[in-house]
VMD Tcl script that draws the C-alpha trace (Angstrom):
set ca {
  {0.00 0.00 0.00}
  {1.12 3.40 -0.82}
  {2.51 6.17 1.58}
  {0.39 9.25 2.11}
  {-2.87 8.23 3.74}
  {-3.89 5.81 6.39}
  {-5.83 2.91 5.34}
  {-9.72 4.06 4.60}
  {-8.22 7.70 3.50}
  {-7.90 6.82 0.37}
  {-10.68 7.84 -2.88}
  {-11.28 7.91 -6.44}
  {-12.73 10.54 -8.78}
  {-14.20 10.12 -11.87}
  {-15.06 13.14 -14.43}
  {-17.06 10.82 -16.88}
  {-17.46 12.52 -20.42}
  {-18.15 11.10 -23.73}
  {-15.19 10.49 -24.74}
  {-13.06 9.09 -22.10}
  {-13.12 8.62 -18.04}
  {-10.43 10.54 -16.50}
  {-9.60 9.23 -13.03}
  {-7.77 10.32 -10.05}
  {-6.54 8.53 -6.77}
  {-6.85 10.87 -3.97}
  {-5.38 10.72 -0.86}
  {-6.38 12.64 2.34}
  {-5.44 12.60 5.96}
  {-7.47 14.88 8.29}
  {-6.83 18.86 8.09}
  {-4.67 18.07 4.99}
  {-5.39 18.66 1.27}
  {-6.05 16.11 -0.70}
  {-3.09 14.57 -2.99}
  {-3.36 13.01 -6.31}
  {-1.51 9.56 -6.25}
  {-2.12 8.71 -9.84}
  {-4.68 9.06 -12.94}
  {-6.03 7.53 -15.65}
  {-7.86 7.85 -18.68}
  {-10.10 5.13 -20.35}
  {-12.56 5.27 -23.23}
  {-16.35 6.33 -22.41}
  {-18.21 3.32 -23.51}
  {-21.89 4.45 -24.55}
  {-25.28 3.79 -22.20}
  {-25.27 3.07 -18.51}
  {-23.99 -0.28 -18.74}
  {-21.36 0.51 -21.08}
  {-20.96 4.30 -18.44}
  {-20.71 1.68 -15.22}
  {-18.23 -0.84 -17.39}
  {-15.86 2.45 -17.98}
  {-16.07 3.57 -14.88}
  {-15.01 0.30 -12.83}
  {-12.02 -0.10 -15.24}
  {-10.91 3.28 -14.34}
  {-11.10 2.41 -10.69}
  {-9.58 -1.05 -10.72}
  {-7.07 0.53 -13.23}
  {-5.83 3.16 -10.47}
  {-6.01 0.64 -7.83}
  {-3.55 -1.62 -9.79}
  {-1.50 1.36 -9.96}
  {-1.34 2.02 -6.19}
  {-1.34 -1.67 -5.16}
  {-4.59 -1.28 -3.44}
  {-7.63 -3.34 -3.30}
  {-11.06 -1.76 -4.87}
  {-12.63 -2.76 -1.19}
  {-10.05 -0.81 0.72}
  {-11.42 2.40 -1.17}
  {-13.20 4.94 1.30}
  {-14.98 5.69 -1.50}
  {-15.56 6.82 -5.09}
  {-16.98 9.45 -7.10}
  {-18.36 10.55 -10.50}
  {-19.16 13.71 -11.78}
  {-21.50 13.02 -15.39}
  {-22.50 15.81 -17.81}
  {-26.35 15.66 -17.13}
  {-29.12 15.77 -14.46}
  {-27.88 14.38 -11.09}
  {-30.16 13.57 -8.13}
  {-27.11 13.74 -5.89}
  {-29.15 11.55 -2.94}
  {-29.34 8.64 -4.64}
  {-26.87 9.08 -7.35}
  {-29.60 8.83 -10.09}
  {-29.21 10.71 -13.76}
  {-30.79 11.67 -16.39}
  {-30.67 13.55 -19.87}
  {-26.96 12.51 -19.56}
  {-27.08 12.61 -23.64}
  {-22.99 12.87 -24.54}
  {-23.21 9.44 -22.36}
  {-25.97 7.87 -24.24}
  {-28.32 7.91 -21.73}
  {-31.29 9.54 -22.99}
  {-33.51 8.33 -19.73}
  {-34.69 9.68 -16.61}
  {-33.48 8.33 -13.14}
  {-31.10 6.16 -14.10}
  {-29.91 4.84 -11.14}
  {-25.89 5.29 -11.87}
  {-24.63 5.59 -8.19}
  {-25.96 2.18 -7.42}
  {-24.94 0.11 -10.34}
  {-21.73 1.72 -9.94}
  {-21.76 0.80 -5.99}
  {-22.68 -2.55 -7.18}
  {-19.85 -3.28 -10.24}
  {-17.36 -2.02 -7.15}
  {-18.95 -4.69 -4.87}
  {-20.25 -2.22 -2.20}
  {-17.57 0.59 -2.26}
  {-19.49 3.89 -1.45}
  {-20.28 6.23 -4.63}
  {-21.22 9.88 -4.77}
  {-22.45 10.95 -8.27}
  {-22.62 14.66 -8.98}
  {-22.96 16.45 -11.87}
  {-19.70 17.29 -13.48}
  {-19.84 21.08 -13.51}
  {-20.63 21.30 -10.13}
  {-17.60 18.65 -9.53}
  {-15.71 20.95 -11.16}
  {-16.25 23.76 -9.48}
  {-15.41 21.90 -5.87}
  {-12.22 20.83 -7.28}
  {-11.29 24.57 -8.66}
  {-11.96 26.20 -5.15}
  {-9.82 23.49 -3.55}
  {-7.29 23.13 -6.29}
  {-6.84 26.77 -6.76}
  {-7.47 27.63 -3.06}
  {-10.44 30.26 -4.19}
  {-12.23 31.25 -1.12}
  {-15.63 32.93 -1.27}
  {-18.52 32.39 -3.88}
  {-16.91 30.67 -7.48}
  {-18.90 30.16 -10.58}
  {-16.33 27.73 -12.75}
  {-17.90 28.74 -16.18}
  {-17.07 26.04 -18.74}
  {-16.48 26.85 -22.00}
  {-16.56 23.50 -24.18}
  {-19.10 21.84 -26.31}
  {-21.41 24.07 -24.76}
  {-21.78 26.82 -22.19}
  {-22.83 26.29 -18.41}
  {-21.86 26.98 -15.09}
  {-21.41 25.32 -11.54}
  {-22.03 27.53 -8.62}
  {-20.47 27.16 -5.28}
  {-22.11 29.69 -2.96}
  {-22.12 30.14 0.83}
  {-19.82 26.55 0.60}
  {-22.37 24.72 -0.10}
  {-23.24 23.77 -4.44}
  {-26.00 25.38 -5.73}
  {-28.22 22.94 -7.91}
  {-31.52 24.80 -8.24}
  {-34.97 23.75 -8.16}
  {-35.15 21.36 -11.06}
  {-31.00 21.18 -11.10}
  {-30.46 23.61 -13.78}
  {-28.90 26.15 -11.86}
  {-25.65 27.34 -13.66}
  {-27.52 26.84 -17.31}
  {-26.38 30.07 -18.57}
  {-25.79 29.31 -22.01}
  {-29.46 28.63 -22.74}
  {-29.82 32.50 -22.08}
  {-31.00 34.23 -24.68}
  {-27.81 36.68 -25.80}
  {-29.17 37.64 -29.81}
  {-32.46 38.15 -29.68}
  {-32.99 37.53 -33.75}
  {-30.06 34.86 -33.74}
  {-30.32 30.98 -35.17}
  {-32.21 28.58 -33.49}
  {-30.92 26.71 -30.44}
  {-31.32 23.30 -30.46}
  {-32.65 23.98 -27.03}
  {-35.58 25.42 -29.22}
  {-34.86 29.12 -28.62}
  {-33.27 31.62 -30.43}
  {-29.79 33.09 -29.97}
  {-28.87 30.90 -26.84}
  {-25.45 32.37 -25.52}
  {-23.80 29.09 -26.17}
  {-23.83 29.51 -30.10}
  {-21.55 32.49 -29.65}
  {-19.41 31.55 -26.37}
  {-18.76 27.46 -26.55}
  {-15.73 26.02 -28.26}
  {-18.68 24.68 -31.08}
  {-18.74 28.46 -32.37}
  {-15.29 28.76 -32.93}
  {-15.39 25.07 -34.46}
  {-18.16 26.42 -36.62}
  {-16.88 29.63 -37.54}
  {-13.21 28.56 -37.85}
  {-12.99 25.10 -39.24}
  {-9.44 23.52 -37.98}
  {-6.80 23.89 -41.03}
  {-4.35 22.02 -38.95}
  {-6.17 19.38 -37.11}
  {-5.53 21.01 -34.13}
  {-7.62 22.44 -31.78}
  {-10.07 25.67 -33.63}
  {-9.63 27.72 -30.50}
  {-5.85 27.25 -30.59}
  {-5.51 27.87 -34.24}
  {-7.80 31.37 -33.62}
  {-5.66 33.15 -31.01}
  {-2.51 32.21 -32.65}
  {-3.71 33.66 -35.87}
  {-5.06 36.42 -34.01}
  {-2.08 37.34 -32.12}
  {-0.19 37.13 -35.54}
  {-2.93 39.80 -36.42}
  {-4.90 37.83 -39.13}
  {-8.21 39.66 -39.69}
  {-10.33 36.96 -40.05}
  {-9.10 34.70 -36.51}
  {-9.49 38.53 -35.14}
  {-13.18 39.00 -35.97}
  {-14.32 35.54 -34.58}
  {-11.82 35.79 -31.22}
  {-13.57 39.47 -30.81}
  {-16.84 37.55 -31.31}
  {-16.23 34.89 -28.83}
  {-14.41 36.69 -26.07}
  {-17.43 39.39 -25.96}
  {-19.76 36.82 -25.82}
  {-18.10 35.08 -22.61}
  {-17.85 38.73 -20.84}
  {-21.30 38.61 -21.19}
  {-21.45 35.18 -19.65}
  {-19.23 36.27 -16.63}
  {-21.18 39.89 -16.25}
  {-23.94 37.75 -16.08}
  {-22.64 35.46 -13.38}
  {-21.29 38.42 -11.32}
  {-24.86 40.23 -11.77}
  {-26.79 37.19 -10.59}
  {-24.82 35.70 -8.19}
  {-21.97 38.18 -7.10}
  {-19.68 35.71 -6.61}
  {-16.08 36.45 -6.30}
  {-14.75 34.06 -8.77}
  {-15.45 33.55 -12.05}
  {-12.87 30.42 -13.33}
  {-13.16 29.37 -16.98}
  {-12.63 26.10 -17.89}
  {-13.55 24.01 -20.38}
  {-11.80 22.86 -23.33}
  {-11.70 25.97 -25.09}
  {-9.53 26.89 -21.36}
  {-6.29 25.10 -23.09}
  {-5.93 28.29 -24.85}
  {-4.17 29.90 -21.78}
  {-2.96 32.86 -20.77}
  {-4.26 34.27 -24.20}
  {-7.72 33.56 -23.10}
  {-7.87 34.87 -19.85}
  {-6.36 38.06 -21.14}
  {-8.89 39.14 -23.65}
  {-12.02 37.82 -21.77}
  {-10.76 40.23 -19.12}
  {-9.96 43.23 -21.83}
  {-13.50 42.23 -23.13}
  {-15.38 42.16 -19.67}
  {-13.17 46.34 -18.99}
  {-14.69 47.17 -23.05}
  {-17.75 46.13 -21.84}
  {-18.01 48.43 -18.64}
  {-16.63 51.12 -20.36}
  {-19.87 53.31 -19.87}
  {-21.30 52.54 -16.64}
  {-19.54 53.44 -13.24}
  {-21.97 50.73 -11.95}
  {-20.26 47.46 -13.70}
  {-16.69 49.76 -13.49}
  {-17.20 49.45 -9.22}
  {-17.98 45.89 -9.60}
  {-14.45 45.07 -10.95}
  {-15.25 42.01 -12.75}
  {-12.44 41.51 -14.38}
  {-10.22 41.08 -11.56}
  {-12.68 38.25 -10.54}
  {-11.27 35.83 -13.57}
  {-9.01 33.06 -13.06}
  {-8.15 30.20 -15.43}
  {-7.55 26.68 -14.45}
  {-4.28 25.62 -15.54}
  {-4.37 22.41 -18.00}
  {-3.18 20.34 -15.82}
  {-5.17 20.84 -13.06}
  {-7.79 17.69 -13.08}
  {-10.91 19.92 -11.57}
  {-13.50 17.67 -12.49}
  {-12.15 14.17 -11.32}
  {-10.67 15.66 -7.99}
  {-13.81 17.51 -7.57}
  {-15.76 14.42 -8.51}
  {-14.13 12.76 -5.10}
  {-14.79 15.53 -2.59}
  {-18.49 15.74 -3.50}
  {-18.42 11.77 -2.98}
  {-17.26 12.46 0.90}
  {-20.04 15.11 1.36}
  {-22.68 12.18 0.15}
  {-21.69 9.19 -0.92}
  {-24.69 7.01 -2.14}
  {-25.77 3.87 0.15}
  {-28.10 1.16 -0.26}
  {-31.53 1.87 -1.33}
  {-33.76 1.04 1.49}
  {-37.67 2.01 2.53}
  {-35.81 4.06 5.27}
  {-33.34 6.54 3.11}
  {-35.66 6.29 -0.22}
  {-36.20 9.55 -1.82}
  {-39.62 10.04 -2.60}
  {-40.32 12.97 -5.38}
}
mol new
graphics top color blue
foreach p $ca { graphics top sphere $p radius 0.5 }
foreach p [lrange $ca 0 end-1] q [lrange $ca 1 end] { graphics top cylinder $p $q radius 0.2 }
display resetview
């Protein structure tokens, strides 16, 4: 058995996306932060059983790499891009996972495949945002705004994850930002995330490389091409918006992007925050806010999500289903 954590302090996290699992073997010993011993990636195999089969591997995969035992495991968890019932570790609408269901009962097959182990399911935004505040040791209210496939936010507030009513707290992307703009496939018009996700550089800057669109757009940019310029000025006003937003609504202290379109760097971070002091050029109201020096980044190889994933397990980690602890909606 590894050094670093007494026997029981040791946890998994899982950031589960459609493409691959990334995994992470924490280890904690009271009052200390939590390490990460070793990680992982394995392929995202499609529906819940095929979710639950990638999952497990991941585990036993980081298990094997730390010489433990699945069953000596204080616990694991998963953060999923979908509705999460964090009680009972139930999903749904979890669509880049190929499950198109409601209630899916993902904690518990999951706690099964691992032969009892005890697994916290969150949603994978709000993950991430756990694992930025304790990564990036960001005190105070944090909105990690993730700017990827689409746009959407997890909320920490007050320390404690704020889901919302129906769980769609943080859904920012599905606000209305042109109000005569293409259809969503949300079924609205204009939806901020056609103009602020990594899909509207994809779509307005195929890749000529192979590489990443958002990569190939600020270099280009910064080499002062006028065409990368026009669709990075397009993109980084539309995320000021998104973080005004956030600020507006929430006043939270910290607004982190992350996200795929986050690789960028530096770069990023620099003309979101040039875009959010454009912005507030005419109103000593937004100027007193300072929301630009609210902005962080999370560095690429920070694993948010996964380490995230593990500390929302230890705040609820799903048990058996029983008459006694059944939620009843």
């Amino acid at each position: 058995m590894p050094d670093g954590a007494p026997r029981g302090g040791w946890s998994v996290g899982l950031d589960i996306g459609g493409t691959k699992v990334l995994g992470v073997l924490l280890a904690s010993t009271p009052g200390a932060a939590p390490v990460v011993h070793a990680s992982v990636r394995v392929p995202t195999r499609r529906g819940h059983d095929g979710v639950v089969a990638s999952a497990a591997e991941a585990v036993e995969a980081l298990c094997a790499q730390a010489g433990l035992t699945v069953d000596g495991l204080a616990g694991v968890g998963a953060g999923v891009p979908g509705v999460v019932e964090p009680l009972t570790g139930a999903v749904s609408h979890a669509v880049n996972l190929g499950i198109d269901g409601t209630d899916v009962p993902l904690g518990e097959l999951l706690r099964e495949r691992l032969g009892g182990v005890p697994v916290g399911v969150e949603n994978d935004l709000n993950a991430a945002a756990l694992g930025a505040a304790e990564l990036l040791g960001l005190g105070g209210d944090l909105a990690y705004l993730a700017l990827g496939t689409g746009v959407a936010a997890g909320l920490l507030l007050d320390g404690r994850l704020r889901r919302g009513h129906l769980g769609a707290a943080g859904e920012i992307g599905h606000v209305p930002y042109v109000a005569d703009g293409p259809p969503c496939p949300c079924g609205q018009r204009g939806c901020l995330e056609l103009y602020a996700s990594g899909s509207a550089i994809d779509a307005a800057w195929p890749s000529r490389t192979g590489r990443p669109a958002p990569a190939e757009v600020f270099e280009a940019a910064a080499a002062g091409d006028r065409e990368a310029l026009a669709v990075q000025g397009r993109f980084v006003d539309a995320v000021a918006a998104a973080v005004r937003m956030l600020v507006l609504t929430c006043d939270v202290e910290h607004v982190v992007l992350g996200g795929g379109v986050a690789e960028v760097g530096a770069p990023l971070l620099e003309e979101v925050a040039a875009a959010v002091r454009r912005q507030a050029e005419g109103s000593a109201f937004l100027r007193s806010l300072h929301v630009a020096e609210r902005l962080s980044l999370v560095p690429r190889e920070l694993q948010v999500a996964a380490v995230g994933a593990a500390l929302a397990a230890r705040r609820s980690p799903i048990s058996p289903v029983t008459p006694e602890n059944q939620v009843v909606r």
